[in-house]
C-alpha positions as CSV (number, residue, x, y, z in Angstrom):
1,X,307.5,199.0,71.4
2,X,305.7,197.1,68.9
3,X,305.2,198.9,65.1
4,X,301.8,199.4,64.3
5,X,301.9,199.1,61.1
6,X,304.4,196.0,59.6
7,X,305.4,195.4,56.5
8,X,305.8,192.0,54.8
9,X,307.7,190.9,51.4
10,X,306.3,188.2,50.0
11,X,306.9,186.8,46.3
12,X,303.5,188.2,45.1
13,X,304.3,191.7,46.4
14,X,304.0,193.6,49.4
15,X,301.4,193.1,52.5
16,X,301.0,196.0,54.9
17,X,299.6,194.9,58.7
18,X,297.8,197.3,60.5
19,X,298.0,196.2,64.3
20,X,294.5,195.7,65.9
21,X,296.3,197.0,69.6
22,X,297.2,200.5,68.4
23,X,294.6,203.4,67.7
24,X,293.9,204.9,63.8
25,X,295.6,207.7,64.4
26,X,299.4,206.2,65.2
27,X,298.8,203.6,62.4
28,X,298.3,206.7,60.5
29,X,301.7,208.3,61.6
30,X,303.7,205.5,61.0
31,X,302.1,204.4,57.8
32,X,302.6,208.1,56.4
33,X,306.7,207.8,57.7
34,X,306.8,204.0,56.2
35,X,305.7,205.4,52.8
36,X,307.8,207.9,53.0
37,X,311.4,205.5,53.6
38,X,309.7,203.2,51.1
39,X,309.5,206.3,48.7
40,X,313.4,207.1,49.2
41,X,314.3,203.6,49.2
42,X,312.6,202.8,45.8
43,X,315.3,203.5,43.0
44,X,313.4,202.1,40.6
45,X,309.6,203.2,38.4
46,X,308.5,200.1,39.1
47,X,304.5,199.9,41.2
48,X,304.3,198.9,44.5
49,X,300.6,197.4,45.3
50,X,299.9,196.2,49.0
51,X,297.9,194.4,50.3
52,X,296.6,195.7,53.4
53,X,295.4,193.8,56.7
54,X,293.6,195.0,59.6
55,X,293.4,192.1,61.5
56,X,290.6,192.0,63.9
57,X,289.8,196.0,63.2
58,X,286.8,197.2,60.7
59,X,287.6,200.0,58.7
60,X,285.1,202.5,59.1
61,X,284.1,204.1,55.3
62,X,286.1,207.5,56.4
63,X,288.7,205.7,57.5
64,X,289.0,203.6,54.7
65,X,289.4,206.5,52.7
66,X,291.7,208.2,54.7
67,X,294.2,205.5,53.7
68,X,293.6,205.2,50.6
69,X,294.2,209.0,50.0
70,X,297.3,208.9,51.9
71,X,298.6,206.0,49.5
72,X,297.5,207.6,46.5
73,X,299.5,211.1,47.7
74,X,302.9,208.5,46.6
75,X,302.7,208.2,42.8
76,X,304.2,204.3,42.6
77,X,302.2,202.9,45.4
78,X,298.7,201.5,45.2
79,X,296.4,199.2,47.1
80,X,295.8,196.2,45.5
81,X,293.6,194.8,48.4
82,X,292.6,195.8,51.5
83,X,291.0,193.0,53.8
84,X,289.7,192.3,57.9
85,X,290.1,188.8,59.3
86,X,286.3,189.5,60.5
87,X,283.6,190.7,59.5
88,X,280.3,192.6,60.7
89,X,277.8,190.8,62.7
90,X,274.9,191.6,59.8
91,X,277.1,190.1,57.0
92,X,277.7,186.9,58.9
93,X,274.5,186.6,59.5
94,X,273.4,186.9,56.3
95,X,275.9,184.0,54.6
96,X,274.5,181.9,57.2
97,X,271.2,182.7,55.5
98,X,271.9,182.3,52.4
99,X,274.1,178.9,53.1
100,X,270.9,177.4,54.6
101,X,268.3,175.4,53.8
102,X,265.4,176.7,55.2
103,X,262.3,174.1,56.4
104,X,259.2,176.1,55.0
105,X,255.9,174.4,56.1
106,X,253.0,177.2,55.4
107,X,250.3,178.3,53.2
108,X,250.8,180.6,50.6
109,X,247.6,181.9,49.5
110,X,246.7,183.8,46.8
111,X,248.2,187.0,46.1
112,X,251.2,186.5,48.8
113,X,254.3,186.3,47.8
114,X,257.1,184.3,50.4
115,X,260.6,185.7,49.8
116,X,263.4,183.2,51.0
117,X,267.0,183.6,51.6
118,X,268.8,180.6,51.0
119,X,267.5,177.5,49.8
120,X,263.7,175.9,50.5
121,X,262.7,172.3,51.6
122,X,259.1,173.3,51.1
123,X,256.2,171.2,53.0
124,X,253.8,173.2,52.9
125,X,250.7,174.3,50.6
126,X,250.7,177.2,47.5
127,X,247.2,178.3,46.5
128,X,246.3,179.3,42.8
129,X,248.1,182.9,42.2
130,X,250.7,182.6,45.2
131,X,254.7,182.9,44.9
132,X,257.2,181.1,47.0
133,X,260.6,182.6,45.7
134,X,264.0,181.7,47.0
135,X,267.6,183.6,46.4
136,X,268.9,180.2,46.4
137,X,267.3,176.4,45.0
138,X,263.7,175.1,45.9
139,X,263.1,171.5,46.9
140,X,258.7,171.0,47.2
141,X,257.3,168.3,49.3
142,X,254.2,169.7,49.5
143,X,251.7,171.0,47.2
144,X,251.7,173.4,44.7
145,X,249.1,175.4,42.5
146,X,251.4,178.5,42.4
147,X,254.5,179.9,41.0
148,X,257.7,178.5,42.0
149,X,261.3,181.0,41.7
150,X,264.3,180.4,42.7
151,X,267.3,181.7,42.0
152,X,265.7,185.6,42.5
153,X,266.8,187.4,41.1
154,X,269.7,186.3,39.0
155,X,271.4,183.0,40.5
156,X,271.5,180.7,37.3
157,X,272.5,177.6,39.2
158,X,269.8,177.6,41.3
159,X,267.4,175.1,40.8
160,X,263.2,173.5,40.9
161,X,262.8,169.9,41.9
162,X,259.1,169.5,42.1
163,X,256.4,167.3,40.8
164,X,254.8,170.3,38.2
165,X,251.8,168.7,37.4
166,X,249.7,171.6,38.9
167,X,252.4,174.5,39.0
168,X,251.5,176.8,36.1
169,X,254.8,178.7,36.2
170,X,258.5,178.5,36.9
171,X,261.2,180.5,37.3
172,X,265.1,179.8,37.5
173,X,267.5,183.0,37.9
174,X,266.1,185.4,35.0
175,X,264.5,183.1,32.9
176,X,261.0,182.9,33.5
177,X,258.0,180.9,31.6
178,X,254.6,178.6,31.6
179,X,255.0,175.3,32.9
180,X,254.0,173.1,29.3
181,X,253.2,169.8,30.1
182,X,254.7,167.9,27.2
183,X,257.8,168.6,28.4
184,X,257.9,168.1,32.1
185,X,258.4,163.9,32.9
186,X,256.2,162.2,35.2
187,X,256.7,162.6,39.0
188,X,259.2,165.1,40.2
189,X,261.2,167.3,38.3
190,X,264.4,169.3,38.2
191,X,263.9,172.8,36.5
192,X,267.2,174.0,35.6
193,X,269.2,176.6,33.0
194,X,271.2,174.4,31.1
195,X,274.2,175.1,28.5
196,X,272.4,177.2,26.1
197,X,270.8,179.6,28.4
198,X,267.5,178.0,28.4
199,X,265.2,176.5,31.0
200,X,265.6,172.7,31.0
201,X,263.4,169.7,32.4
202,X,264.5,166.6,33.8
203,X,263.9,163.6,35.9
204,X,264.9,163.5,39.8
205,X,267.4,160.9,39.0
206,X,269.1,163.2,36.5
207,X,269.8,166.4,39.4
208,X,273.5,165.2,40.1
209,X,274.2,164.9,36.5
210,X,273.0,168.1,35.4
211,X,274.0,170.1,39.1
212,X,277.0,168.1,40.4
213,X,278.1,170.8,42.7
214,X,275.1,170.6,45.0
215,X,275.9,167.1,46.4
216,X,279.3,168.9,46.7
217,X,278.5,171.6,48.2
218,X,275.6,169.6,50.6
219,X,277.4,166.4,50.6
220,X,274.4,164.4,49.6
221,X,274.6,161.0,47.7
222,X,271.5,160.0,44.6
C-alpha cells in the first residue's frame, strides 16, 4: 500500500509529499507517526524544516492549520514552505490578467475612471477630467486630454509612452505630478521612475535603454 505521506532527503533539507490519492485524514495519521519516528530518531538539537508538497491537492485554510499545529506540537521541526503544484481557478485567472496586454479602444469621459489589469495598448479617446489607470504599463495610440496612471497603485517599473502634449497629468507607481511641458520631448514619450526615485521623461527611442526588461519580458525588438 502506497504511504501517504513520503519523505524526501535532499541536500537543502527535508521535503514532505502529501499524496493527492489518499484522504486528509490518513495523511494526517501517518504524518503524526512519521514525526513521531523522526522525533526518536533525531539524536541531535539540530532544526528540521520541510518543505511540504501537496501535489495536485489545495489546502483548505483549516486544514492548513491543522498541519501546521501538528508540526509545531515537535519542538525541532518547522515548516519552511508549504506549496501545491496548482493553483485555484480565480488566481490563474488573474496572472493571466495581469500578464496581458489589454486592447482598450473607448471613450473615457469626464469624471470616469477605467481601471485596467495588466498592461494597456490604448486606441481610444480620454476627455478633459477622465482617468485611464493600469496595474501594469500604458502604451496610447489614441488621444488623450486626461490623466494617464499606471503602475496603480505601487508598481514602479511600470511605465507611460505617450505623446503628452495635451495630457495634463501623469502617474507612474506612487509618484504622481503635472505634466510641464519643458520637460517632455517632442512626439511620444516614455514616463518612467528612474534611479533616484523621481519621475523621468524621455524619447521613444530611449524605452529599451531605460526599461530593458520589457523587450524581455514581451520579446519586442526597437
Amino acid at each position: 500500500m502506497q504511504q501517504s505521506v513520503v519523505l524526501k532527503a535532499s541536500n537543502d533539507g527535508y521535503e514532505l509529499i502529501f499524496r493527492q490519492a489518499a484522504s486528509f485524514e490518513t495523511i494526517m495519521v501517518d504524518l503524526k507517526t512519521l514525526l513521531d519516528r523522526l522525533q526518536v530518531d533525531n539524536t541531535t538539537d539540530k532544526q528540521i524544516a520541510f518543505d511540504i508538497s501537496t501535489e495536485g491537492r489545495l489546502l483548505t485554510a483549516e486544514q492548513t492549520q491543522q498541519v501546521t499545529q501538528l508540526i509545531q506540537r515537535y519542538a525541532l521541526f518547522s515548516i519552511h514552505k508549504l506549496a501545491a503544484d496548482v493553483i485555484l481557478t480565480a488566481d490563474a485567472m488573474t496572472m493571466i490578467e495581469r500578464d496581458t496586454v489589454h486592447l482598450i479602444n473607448q471613450i473615457i469621459r469626464n469624471g470616469q475612471v477605467v481601471t485596467i489589469t495588466g498592461d494597456v495598448l490604448f486606441f481610444g479617446k480620454i476627455h478633459e477630467g477622465g482617468v485611464l489607470r493600469a496595474t501594469g504599463s500604458i502604451f496610447v495610440m489614441g488621444d488623450v486630454a486626461g490623466a494617464l496612471e499606471a503602475g496603480y497603485p505601487d508598481h514602479n517599473e511600470a511605465v507611460i509612452v505617450s505623446d503628452l502634449t495635451t495630457v495634463p497629468r501623469v502617474r507612474v507607481g506612487e509618484l504622481l505630478e503635472l505634466v510641464d511641458p519643458a520637460k517632455t520631448a517632442t512626439g511620444s514619450n516614455v514616463v518612467y521612475i528612474n534611479d533616484i526615485q523621481a519621475l523621468d521623461y524621455q524619447p521613444l527611442n530611449q524605452l529599451k535603454r531605460v526599461r530593458p526588461k520589457l523587450f524581455i519580458q514581451n520579446g519586442g525588438h526597437i
